[in-house]
KEKE-982216 format. One record per atom (N, C-alpha, C): residue number from 1; residue in three letters; atom name; x, y, z. Coordinates in Angstrom, 3 decimals, padded with zeros to 6 digits. Layout:
BEGIN
resi NUM&resn ALA&name CA&X X&Y Y&Z Z
...
This chain:
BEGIN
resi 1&resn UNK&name N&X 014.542&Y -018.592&Z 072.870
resi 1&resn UNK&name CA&X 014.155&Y -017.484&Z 073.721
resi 1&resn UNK&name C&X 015.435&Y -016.963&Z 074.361
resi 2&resn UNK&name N&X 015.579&Y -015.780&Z 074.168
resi 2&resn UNK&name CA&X 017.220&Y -014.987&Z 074.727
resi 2&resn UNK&name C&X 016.995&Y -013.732&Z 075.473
resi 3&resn UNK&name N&X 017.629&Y -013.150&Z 075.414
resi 3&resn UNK&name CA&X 017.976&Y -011.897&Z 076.046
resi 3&resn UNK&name C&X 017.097&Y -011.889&Z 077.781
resi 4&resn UNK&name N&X 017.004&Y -011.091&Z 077.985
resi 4&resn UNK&name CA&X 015.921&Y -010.680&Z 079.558
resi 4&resn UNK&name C&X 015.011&Y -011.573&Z 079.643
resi 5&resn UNK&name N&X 014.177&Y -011.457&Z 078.494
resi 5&resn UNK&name CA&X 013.145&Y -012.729&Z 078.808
resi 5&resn UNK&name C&X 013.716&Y -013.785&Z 079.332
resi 6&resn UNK&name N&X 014.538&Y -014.401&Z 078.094
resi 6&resn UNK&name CA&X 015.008&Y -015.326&Z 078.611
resi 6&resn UNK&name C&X 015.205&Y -015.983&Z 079.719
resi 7&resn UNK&name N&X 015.497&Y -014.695&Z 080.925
resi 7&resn UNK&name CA&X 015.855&Y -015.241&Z 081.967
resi 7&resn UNK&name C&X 015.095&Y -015.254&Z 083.088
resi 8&resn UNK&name N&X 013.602&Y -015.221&Z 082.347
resi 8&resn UNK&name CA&X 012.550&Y -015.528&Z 083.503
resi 8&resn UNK&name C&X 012.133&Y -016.751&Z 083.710
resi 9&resn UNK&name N&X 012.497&Y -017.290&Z 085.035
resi 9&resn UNK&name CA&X 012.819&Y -018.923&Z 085.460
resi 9&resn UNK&name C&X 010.975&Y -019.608&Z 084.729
resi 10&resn UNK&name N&X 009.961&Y -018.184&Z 085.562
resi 10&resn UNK&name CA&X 008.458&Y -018.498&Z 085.371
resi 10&resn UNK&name C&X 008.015&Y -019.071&Z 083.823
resi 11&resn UNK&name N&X 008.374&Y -018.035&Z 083.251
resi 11&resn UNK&name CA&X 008.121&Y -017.867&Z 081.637
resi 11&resn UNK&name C&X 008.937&Y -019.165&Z 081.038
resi 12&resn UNK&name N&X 010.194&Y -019.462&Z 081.248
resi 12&resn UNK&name CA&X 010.703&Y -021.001&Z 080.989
resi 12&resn UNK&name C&X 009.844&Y -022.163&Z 081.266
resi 13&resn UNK&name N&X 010.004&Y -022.109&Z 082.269
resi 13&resn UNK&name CA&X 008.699&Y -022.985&Z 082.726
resi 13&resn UNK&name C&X 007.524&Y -023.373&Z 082.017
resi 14&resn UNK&name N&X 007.254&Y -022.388&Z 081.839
resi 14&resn UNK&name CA&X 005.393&Y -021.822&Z 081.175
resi 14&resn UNK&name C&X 005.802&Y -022.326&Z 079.677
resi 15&resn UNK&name N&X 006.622&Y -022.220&Z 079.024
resi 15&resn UNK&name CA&X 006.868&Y -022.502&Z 077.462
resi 15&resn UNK&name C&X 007.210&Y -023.930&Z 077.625
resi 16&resn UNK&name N&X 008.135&Y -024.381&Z 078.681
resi 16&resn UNK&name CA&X 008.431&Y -026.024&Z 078.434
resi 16&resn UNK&name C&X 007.358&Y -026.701&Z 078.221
resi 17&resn UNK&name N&X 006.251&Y -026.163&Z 079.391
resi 17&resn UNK&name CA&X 004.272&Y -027.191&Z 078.813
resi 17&resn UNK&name C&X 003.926&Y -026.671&Z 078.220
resi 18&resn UNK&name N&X 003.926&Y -025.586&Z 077.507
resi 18&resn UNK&name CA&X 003.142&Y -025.424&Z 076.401
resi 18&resn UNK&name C&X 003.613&Y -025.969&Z 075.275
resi 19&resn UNK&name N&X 005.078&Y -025.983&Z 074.885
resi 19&resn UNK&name CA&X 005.427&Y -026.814&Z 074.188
resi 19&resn UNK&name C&X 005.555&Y -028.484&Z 073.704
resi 20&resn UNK&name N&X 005.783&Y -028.606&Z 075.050
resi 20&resn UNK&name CA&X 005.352&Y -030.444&Z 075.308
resi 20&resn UNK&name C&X 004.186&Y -030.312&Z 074.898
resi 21&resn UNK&name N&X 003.028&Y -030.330&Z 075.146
resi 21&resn UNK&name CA&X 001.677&Y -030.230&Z 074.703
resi 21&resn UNK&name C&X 001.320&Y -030.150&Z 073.282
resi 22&resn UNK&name N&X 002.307&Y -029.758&Z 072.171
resi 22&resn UNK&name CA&X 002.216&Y -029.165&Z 071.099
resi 22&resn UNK&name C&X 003.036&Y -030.177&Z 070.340
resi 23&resn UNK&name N&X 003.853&Y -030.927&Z 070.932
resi 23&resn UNK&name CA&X 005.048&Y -031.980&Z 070.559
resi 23&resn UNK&name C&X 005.782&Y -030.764&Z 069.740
resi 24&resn UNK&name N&X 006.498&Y -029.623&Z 070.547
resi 24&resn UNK&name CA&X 007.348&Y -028.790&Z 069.633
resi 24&resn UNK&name C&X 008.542&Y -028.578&Z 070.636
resi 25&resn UNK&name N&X 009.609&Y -028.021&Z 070.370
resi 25&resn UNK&name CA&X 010.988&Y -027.867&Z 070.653
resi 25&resn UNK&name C&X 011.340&Y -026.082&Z 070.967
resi 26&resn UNK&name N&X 011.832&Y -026.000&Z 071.966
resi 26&resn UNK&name CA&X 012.157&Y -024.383&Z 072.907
resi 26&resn UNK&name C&X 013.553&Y -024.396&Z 073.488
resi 27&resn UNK&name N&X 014.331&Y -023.462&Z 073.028
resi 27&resn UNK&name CA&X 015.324&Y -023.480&Z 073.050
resi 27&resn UNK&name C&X 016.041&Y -022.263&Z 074.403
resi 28&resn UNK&name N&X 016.800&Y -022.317&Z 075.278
resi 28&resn UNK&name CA&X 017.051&Y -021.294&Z 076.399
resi 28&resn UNK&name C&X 018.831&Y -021.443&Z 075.979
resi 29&resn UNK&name N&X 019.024&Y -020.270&Z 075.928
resi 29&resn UNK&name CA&X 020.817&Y -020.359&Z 076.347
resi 29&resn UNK&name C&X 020.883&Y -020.124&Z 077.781
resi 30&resn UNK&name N&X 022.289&Y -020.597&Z 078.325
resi 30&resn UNK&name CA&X 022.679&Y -020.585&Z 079.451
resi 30&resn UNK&name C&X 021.781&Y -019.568&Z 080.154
resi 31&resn UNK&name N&X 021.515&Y -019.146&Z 082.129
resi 31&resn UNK&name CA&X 021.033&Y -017.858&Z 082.206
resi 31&resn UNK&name C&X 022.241&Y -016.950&Z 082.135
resi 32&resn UNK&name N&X 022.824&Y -017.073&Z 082.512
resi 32&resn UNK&name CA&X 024.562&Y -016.009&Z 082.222
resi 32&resn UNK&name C&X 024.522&Y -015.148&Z 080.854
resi 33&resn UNK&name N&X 024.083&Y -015.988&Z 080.081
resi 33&resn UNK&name CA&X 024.102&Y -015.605&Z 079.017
resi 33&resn UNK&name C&X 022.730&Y -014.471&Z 078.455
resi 34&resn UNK&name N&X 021.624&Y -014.842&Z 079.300
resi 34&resn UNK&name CA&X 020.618&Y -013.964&Z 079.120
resi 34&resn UNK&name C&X 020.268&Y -012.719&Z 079.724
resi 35&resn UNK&name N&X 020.994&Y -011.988&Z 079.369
resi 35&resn UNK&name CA&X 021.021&Y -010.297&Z 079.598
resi 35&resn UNK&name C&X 019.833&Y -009.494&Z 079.018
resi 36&resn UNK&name N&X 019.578&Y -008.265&Z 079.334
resi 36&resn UNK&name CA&X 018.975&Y -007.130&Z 079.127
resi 36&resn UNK&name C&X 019.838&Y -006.664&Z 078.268
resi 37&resn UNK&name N&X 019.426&Y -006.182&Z 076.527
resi 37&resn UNK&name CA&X 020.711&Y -005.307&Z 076.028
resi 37&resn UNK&name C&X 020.125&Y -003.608&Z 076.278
resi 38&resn UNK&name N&X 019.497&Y -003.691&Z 076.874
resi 38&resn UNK&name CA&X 018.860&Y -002.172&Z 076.664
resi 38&resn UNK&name C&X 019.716&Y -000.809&Z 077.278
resi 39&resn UNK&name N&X 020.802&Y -001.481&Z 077.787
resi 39&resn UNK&name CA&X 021.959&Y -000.443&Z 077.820
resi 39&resn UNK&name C&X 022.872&Y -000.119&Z 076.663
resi 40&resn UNK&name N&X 022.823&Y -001.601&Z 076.115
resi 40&resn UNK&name CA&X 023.689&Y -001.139&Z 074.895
resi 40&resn UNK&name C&X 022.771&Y -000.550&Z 074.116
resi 41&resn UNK&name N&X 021.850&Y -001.018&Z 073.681
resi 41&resn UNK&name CA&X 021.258&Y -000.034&Z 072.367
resi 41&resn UNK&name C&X 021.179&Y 001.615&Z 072.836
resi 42&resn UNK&name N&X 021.196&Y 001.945&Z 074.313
resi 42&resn UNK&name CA&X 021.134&Y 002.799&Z 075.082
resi 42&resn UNK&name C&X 022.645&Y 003.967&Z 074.985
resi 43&resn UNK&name N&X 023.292&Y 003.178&Z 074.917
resi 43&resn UNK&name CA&X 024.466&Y 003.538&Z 075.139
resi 43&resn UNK&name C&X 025.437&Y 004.170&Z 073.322
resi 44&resn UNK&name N&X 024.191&Y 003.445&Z 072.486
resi 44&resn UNK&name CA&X 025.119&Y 002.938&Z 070.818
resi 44&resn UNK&name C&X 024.032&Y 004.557&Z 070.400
resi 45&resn UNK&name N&X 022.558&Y 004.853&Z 070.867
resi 45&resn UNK&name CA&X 021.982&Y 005.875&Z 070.457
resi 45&resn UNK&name C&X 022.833&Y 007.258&Z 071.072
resi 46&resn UNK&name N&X 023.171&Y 007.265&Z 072.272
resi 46&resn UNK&name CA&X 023.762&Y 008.436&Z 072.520
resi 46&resn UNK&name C&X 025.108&Y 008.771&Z 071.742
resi 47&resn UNK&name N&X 026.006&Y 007.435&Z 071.556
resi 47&resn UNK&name CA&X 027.108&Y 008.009&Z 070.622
resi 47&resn UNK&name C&X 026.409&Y 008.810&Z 069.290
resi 48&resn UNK&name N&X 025.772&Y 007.961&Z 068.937
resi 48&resn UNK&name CA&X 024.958&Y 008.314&Z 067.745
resi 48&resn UNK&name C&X 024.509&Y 009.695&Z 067.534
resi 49&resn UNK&name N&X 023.803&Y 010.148&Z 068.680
resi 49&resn UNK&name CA&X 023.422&Y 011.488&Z 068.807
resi 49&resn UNK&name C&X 024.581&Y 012.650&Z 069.274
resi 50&resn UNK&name N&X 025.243&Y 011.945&Z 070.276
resi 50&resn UNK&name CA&X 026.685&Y 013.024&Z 070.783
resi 50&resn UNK&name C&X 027.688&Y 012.925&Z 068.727
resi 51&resn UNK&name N&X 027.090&Y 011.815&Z 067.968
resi 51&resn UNK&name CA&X 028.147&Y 012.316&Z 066.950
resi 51&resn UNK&name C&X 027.436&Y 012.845&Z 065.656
resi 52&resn UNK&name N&X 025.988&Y 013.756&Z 066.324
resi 52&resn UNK&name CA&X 025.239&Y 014.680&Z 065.050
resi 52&resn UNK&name C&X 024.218&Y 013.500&Z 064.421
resi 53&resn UNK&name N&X 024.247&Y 012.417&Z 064.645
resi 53&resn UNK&name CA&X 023.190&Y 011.733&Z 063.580
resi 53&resn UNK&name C&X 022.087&Y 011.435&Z 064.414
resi 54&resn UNK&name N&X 020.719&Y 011.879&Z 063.721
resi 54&resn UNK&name CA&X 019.586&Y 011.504&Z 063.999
resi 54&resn UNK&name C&X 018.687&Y 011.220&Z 062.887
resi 55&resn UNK&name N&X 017.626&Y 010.570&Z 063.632
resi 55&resn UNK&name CA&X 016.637&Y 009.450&Z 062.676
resi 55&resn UNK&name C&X 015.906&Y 010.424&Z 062.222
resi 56&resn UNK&name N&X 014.699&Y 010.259&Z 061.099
resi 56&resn UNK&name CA&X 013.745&Y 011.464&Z 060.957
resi 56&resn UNK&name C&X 012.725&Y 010.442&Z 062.383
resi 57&resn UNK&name N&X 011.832&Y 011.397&Z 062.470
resi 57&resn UNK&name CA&X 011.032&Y 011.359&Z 063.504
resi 57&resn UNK&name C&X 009.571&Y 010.565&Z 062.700
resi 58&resn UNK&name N&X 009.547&Y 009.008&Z 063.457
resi 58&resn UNK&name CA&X 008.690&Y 008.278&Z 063.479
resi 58&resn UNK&name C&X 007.118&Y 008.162&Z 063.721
resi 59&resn UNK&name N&X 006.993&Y 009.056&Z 064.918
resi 59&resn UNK&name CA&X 005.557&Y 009.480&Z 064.897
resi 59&resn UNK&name C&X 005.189&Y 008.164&Z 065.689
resi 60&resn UNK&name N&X 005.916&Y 007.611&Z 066.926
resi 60&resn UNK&name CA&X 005.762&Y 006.993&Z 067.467
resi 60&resn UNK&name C&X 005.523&Y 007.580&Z 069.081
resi 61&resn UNK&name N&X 003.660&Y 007.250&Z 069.900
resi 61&resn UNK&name CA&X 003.692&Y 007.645&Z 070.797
resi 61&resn UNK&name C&X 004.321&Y 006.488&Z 071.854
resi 62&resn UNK&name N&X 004.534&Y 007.733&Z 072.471
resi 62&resn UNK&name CA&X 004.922&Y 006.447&Z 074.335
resi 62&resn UNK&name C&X 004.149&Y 006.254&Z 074.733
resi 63&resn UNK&name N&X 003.075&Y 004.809&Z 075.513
resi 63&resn UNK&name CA&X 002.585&Y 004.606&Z 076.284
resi 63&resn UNK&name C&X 003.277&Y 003.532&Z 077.619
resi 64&resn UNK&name N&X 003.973&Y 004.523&Z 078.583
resi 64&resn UNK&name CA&X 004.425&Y 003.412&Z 079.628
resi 64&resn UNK&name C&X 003.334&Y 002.407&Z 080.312
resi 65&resn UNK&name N&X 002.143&Y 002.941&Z 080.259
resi 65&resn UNK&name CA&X 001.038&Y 001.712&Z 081.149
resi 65&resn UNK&name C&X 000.342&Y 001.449&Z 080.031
resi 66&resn UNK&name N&X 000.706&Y 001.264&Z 078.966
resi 66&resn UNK&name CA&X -000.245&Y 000.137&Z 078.286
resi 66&resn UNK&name C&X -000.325&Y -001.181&Z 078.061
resi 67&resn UNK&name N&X -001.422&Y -001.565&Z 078.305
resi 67&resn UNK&name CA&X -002.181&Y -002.832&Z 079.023
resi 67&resn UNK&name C&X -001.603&Y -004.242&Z 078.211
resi 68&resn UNK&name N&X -000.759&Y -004.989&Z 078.115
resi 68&resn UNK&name CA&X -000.492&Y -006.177&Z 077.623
resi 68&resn UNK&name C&X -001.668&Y -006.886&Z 077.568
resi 69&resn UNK&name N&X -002.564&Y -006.906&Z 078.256
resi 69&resn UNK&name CA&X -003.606&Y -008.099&Z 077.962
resi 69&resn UNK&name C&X -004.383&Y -007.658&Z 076.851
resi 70&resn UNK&name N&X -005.273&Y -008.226&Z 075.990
resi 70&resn UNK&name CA&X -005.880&Y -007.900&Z 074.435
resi 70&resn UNK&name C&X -005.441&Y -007.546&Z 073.608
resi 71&resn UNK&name N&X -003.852&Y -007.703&Z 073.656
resi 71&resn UNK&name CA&X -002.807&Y -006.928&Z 071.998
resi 71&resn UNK&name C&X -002.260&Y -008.515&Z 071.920
């Protein structure tokens, strides 16, 4: 488990018993090490776009409040 997640103390927690329970193995890097990259991919699309290249268009909607519970 890496990046942002990673570095939710709760969610660590929550996987160490679920895993014990399962007799299975969960792995955390340092928290230092567990960053958010969402600036870089943030940062790698605008070069991208400031240098003329774009994707064809996915047909992907946004939903900012959609509901995590039942997916």
């Amino acid at each position: 488990v890496a990046g942002g997640v990673g570095a939710n103390k709760a969610l660590r927690a929550a996987l160490r018993v679920w895993i014990e329970g399962i007799s299975g193995e969960v792995y955390f890097p340092a928290l230092e090490y567990c960053t958010d990259n969402g600036a870089m991919v943030a940062y790698a699309g605008c070069l991208r776009m400031s240098a003329g290249e774009r994707d064809k268009e996915v047909g992907v909607q946004v939903k900012p409040r959609w509901a995590l519970a039942g997916h």
